[in-house]
N, C-alpha and C positions, 0 to 999 in steps of 0.2 A: 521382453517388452521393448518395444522400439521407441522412437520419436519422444519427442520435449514435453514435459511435463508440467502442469500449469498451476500456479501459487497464487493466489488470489490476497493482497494484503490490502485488508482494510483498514482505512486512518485514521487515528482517535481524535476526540472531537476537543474544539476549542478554538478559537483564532488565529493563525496562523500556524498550524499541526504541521498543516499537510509541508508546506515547503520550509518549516523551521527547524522540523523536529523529524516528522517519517520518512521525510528524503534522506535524511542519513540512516535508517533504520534498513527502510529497501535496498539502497546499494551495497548497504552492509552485506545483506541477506541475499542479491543477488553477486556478490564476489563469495561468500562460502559455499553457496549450492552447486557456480558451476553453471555450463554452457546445456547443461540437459534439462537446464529450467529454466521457464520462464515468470516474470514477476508480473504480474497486472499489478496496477496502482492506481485507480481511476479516485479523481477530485470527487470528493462529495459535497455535494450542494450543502450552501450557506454552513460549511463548516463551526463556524461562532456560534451556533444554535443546532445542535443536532438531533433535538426531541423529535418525538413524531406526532403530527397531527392529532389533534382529538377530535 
């Protein structure tokens, strides 16, 4: 198997998660995996509310 291989991390929900708390989670996770991965990390909308519509 060749080429970079893709890790999709999704953010737990809360108010400020994303850059308080799984920004350190991610970097972590992308220094132990290594240059044959890589991390998506995409912001999820209105973070402080993560329910789903009814």
């Amino acid at each position: 198997m060749t080429g970079t291989r893709q890790v999709l991390f999704i953010q737990g929900g809360g108010a400020g998660t994303h850059d308080d708390w799984d920004d350190k989670l991610v970097d972590s996770l992308r220094r132990k995996l290594g240059n044959g991965y890589e991390v998506r990390y995409p912001r999820m909308p209105d973070e402080g509310d993560p329910s789903y519509p009814r």
